[in-house]
C-alpha positions in Angstrom: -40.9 -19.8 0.0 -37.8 -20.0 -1.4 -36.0 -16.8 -3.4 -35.7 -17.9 -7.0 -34.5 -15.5 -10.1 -32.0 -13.8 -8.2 -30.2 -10.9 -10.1 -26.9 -9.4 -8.7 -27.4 -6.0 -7.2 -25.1 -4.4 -9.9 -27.1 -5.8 -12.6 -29.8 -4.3 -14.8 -33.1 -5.7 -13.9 -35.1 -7.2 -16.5 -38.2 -5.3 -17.6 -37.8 -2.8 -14.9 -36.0 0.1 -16.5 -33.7 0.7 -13.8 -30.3 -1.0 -13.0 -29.5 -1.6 -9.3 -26.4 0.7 -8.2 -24.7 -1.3 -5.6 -23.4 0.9 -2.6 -20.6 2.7 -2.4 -17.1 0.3 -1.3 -16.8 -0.2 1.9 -13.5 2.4 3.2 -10.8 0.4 3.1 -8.1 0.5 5.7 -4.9 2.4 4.5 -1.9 0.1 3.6 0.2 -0.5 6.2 3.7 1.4 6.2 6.8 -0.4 5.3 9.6 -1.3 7.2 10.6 1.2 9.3 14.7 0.7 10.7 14.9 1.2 14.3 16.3 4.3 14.8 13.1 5.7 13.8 12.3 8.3 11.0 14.6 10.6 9.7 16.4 13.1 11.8 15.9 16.7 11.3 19.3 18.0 9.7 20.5 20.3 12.0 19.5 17.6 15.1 21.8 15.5 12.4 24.7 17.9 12.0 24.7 18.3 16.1 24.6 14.2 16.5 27.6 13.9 15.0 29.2 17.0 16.3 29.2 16.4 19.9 30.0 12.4 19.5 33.7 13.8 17.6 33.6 16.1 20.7 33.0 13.2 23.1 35.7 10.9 21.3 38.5 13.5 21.1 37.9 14.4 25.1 38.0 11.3 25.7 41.3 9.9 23.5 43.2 13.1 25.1 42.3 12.1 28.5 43.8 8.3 27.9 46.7 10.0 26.1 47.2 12.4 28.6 47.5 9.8 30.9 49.6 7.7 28.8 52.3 11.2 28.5 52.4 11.0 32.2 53.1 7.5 32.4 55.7 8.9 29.9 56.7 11.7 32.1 57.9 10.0 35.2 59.6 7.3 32.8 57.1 4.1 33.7 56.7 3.8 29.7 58.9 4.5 26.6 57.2 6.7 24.7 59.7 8.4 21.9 58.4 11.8 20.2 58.0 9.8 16.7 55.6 7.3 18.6 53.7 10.8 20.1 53.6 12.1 16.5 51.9 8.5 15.1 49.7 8.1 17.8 48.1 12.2 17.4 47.9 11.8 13.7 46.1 8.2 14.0 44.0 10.1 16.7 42.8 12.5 14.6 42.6 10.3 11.4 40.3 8.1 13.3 38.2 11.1 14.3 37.6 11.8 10.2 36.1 8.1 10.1 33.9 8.6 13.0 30.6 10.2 10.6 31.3 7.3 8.0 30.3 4.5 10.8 26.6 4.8 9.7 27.5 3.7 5.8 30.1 1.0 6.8 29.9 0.2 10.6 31.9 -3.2 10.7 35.0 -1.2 8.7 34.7 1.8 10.3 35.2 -0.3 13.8 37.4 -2.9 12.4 39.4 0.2 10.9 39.6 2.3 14.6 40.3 -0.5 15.9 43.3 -1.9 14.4 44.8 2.0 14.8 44.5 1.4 18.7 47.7 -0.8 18.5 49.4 1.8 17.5 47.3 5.6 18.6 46.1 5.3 22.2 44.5 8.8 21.4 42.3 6.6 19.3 40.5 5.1 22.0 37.6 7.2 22.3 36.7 7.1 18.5 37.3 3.1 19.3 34.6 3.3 22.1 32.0 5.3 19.8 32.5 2.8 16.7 31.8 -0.1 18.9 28.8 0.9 20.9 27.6 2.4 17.6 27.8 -1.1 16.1 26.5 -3.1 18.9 23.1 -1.6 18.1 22.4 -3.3 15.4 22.9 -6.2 17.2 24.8 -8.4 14.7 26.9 -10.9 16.5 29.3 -11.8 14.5 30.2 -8.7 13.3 30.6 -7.8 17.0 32.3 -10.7 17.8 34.8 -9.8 14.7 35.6 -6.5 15.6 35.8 -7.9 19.5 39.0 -10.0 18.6 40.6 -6.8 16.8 39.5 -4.4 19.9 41.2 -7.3 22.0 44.0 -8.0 20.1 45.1 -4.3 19.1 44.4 -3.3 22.9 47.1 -6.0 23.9 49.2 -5.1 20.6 50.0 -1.4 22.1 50.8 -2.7 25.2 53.3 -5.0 24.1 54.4 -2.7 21.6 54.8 0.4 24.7 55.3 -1.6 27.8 55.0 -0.7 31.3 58.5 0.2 32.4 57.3 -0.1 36.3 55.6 -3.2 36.2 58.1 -5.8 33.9 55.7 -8.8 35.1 52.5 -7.2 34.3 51.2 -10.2 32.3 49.8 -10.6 29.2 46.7 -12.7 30.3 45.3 -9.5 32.7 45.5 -7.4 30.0 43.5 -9.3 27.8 40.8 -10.0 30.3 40.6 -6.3 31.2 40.4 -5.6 27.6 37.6 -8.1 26.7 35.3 -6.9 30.1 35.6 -3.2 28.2 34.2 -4.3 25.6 31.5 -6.3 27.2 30.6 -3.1 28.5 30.6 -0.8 25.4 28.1 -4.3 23.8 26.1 -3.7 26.5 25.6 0.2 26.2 25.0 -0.3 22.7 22.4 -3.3 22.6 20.8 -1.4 25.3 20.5 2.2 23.2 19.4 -0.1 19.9 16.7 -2.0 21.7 15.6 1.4 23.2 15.1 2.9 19.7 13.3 -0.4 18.2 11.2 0.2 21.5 10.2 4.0 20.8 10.0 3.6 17.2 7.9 0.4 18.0 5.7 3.0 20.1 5.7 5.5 17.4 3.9 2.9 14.6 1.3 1.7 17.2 0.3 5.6 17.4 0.3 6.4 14.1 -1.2 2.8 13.3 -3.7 3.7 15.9 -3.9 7.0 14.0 -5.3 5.9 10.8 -7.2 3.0 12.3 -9.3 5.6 14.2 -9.3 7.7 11.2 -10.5 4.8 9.1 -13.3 4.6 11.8 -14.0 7.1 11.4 -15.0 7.5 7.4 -16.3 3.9 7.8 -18.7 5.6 10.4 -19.5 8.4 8.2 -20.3 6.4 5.2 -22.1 4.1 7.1 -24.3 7.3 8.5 -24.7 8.5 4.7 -25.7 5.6 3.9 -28.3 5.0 6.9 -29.7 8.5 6.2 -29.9 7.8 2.0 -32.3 4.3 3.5 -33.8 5.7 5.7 -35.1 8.7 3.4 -35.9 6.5 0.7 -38.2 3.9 2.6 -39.6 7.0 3.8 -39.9 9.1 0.9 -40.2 6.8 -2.3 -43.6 5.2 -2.2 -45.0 8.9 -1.2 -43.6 10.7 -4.0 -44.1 7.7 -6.5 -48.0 8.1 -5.7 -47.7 11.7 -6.6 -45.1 11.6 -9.9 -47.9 8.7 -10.3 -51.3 10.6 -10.7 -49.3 14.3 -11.2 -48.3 12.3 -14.5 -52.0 10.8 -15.3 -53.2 14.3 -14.1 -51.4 15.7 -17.5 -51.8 12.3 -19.9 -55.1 12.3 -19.5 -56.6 15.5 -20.4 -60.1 14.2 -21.2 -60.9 13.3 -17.1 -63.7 14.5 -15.6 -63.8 17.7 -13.4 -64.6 15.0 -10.7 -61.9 12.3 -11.0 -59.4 15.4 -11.6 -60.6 16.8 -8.0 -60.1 12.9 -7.1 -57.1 12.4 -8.0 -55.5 16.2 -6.8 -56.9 15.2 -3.4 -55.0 12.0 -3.9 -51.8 14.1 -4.6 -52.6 16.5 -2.0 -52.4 13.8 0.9 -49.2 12.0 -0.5 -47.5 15.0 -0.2 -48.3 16.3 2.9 -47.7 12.7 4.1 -44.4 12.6 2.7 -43.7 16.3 4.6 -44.6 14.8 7.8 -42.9 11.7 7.3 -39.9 13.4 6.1 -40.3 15.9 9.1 -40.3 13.0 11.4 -37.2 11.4 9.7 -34.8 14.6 10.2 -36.0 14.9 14.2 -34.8 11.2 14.2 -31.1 12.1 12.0 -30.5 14.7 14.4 -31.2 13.2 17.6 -29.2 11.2 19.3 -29.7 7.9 21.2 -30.0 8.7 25.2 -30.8 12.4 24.8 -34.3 14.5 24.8 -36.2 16.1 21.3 -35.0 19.9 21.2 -37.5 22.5 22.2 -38.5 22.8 18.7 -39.7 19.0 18.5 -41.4 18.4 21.7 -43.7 16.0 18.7 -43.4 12.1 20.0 -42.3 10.2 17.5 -44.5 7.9 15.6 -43.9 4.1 16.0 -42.4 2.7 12.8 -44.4 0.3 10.5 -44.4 -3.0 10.9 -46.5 -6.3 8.8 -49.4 -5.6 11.4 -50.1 -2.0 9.0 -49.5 -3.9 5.7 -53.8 -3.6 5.5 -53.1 0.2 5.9 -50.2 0.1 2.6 -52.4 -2.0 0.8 -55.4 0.2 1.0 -53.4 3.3 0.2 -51.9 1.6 -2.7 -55.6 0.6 -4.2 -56.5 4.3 -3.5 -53.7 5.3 -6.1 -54.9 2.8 -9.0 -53.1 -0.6 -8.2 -54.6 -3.4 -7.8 -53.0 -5.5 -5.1 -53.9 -8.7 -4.3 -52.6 -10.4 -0.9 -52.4 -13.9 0.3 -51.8 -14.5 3.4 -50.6 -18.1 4.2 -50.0 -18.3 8.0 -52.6 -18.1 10.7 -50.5 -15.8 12.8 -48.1 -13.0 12.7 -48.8 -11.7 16.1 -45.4 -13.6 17.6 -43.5 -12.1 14.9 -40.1 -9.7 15.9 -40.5 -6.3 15.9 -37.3 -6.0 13.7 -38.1 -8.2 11.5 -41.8 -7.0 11.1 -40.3 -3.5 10.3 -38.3 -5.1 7.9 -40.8 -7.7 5.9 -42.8 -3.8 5.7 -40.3 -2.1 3.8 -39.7 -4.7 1.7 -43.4 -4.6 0.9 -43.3 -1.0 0.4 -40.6 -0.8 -1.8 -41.9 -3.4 -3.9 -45.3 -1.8 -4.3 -43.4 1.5 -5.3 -41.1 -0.3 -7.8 -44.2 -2.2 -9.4 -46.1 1.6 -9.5 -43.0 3.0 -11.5 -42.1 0.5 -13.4 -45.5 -1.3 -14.8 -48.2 1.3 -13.6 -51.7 0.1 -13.4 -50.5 -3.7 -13.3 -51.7 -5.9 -10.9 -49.6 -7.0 -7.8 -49.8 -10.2 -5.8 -48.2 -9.8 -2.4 -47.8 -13.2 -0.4 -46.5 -13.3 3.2 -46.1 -16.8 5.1 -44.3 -17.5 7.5 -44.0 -19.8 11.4 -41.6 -19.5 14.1 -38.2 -21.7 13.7 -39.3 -21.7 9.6 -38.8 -17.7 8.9 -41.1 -15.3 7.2 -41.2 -15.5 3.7 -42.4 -12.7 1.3 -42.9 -12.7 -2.3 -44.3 -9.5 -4.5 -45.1 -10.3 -8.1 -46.2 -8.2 -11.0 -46.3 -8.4 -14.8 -43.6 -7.1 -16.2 -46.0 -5.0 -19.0 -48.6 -2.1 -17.9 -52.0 -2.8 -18.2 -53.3 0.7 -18.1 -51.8 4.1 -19.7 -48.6 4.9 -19.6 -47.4 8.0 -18.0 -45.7 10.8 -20.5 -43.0 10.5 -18.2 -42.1 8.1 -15.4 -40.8 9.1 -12.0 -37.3 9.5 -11.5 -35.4 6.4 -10.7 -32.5 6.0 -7.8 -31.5 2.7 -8.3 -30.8 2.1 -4.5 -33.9 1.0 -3.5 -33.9 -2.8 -4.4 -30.2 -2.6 -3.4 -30.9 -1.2 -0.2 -33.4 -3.8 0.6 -30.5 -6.4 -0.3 -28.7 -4.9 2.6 -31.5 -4.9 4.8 -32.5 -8.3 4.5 -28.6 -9.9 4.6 -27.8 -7.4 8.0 -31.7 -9.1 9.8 -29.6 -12.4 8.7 -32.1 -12.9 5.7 -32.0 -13.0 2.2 -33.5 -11.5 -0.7 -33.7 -11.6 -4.2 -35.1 -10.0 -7.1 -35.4 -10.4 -10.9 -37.6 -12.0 -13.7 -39.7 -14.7 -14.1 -42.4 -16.6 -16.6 -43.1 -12.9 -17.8 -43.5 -11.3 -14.1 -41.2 -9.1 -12.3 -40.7 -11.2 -9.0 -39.3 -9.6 -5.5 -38.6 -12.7 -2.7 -37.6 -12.2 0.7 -36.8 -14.7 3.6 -36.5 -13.0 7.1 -35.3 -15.3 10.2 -37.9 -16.0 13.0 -36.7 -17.8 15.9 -38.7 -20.4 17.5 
């Protein structure tokens, strides 16, 4: 049977006095971080303020070492050096040093900069060297290749400009092929360095992505646990404690009963709630257990089987025993091939209806009608008039609003569907559960 009169789960529900809170959203996965550069997050500042002390360090070893060698080339008269060309190149040397922490804002001037003061400052060269592998990082080609024809071209400007007395035929070509395979090599050192930071940094978001994915696992598994406890102590729970708000309530409307139907109905109270103890006993030993181990020694109680269609008899006589009248048509010949899960399921769909037509429209008349074949799915329907029949309670049992919703999710996680809402003046609950063939 088809579901007709659906009504969205956040909707009010006609004629039922409750409205159907939806669940709580799902937790969403956090937003993704932006962009982060490649060098990874930022540095502490003293690991900062060392960074860029010991690269000055490492340039100015390494310019006085070349000029050093330079002075002795000097010394024993293979090159003309005069003291005012000593004096330009130690104050370009250190000058270039001062650009060396500004490479970071501007690396293409910064290197474009050193290197055009190599033609002139060989004590340059190590700043040179640091601006260039610094650069090649990024990885920007052009920009390297730019800065490549000034590293070239200044390289073979100083040598022209402060030739080697010794060697009047060193020519100009093997200079500028020694020149270029330098700074081949400082490219390479820097691509290599760059693509090692994009690597660890690249390591670094997997983990913290991997971080707040397993958190977000986390709280999705928590809510989902709330949520399965919340179900599972209302299916348990509700139509118990609705059959005692039920006669507790006619207990104090209806003051003019007989001692007899007063013993009647306390016994009827009685038994609900020491049903609804044991059941809700049985349904902590379950939250706290866990699948694959033993009961503790304090529950050594097996647990009973949970309900299926095959005890719907059983839920309909209890339900006539608290005032309702419940009619049920049965329209297939045989449930006995029927899934466990989905027998469970059709139940507490059967259960919760009964218990939302008892607090709803008390003393009303239900008709509860299963059918149902293999390859054709179970279909339930639960109908009630939407007005009480009998005597109204002073005060109707408290309302959660979750069951109706919970037996939406139910029904869509078996792969069914289910519905609820009104219809020619009757309250009307449909189901439809999958059975394979």
């Amino acid at each position: 049977m088809a579901p007709a009169g659906t009504t969205s789960p956040g909707a009010a529900v006609p004629g039922s006095g409750t409205s159907a809170a939806p669940p709580g959203p799902p937790v969403p996965l956090p937003p993704a971080p932006a962009a982060r550069p490649a060098r990874g997050p930022r540095r502490p500042r003293l690991a900062r303020l060392w960074g860029e002390t010991w690269r000055i360090l490492a340039a100015a070893v390494f310019g006085f070492f070349v000029s050093g060698f330079v002075a002795y080339e000097a010394s024993i008269g293979d090159r003309d050096m005069s003291g005012g060309r000593w004096a330009l190149d130690f104050v370009l040397g250190i000058a270039s040093l001062a650009l060396l922490p500004l490479r970071r804002r501007a690396p293409t001037v910064v290197a474009l900069v050193v290197s055009a003061v190599t033609a002139f400052s060989v004590t340059a060269a190590g700043t040179e060297a640091i601006v260039a592998i610094s650069l090649a990082t990024h990885r920007r080609w052009w920009r390297i290749a730019a800065v490549g024809v000034v590293f070239v071209g200044a390289g073979t400007a100083y040598e022209w400009l402060n030739p080697v007395e010794a060697a009047p035929s060193y020519p100009l070509v093997l200079n500028v092929v020694i020149m270029v395979g330098v700074y081949a090599l400082l490219v390479w050192i820097g691509a290599y360095i760059g693509l090692r930071r994009e690597h660890l940094a690249s390591l670094r978001e997997r983990a913290e992505t991997a971080e707040r994915e397993q958190a977000s696992r986390v709280a999705q598994a928590r809510a989902n646990e709330r949520s399965r406890i919340a179900r599972e102590m209302h299916d348990v729970l509700a139509h118990r404690m609705s059959l005692v708000a039920m006669h507790a309530g006619a207990l104090a409307y209806r003051t003019d009963l007989p001692p007899a139907k007063v013993a009647e109905t306390a016994a009827v109270v009685q038994s609900s709630a020491h049903a609804a103890l044991e059941e809700l006993r049985e349904v902590l030993g379950v939250l706290r257990s866990t699948d694959g181990e033993d009961r503790t020694a304090a529950d050594h109680h097996p647990e009973r089987p949970q309900p299926t269609l095959a005890d719907l008899d059983e839920l309909v006589a209890e339900a006539r025993a608290g005032g309702t009248q419940v009619q049920v048509e049965r329209l297939s010949a045989d449930l006995a091939g029927l899934p466990v899960a989905v027998s469970r399921n059709a139940f507490r769909i059967v259960q919760e209806a009964l218990t939302n037509a008892r607090k709803h429209a008390p003393w009303a008349p239900v008709t509860v009608t299963v059918w149902g074949a293999p390859g054709d799915g179970l279909s339930l329907t639960v109908r009630n008039p939407l007005r009480t029949v009998g005597p109204t309670p002073a005060e109707l049992p408290p309302v959660s609003g979750l069951g109706l919703v919970g037996l939406t999710e139910r029904a869509e996680l078996s792969g069914g569907r289910f519905s609820y809402g009104e219809r020619g003046g009757q309250f009307v609950v449909s189901a439809w559960l999958p059975w394979a063939p």
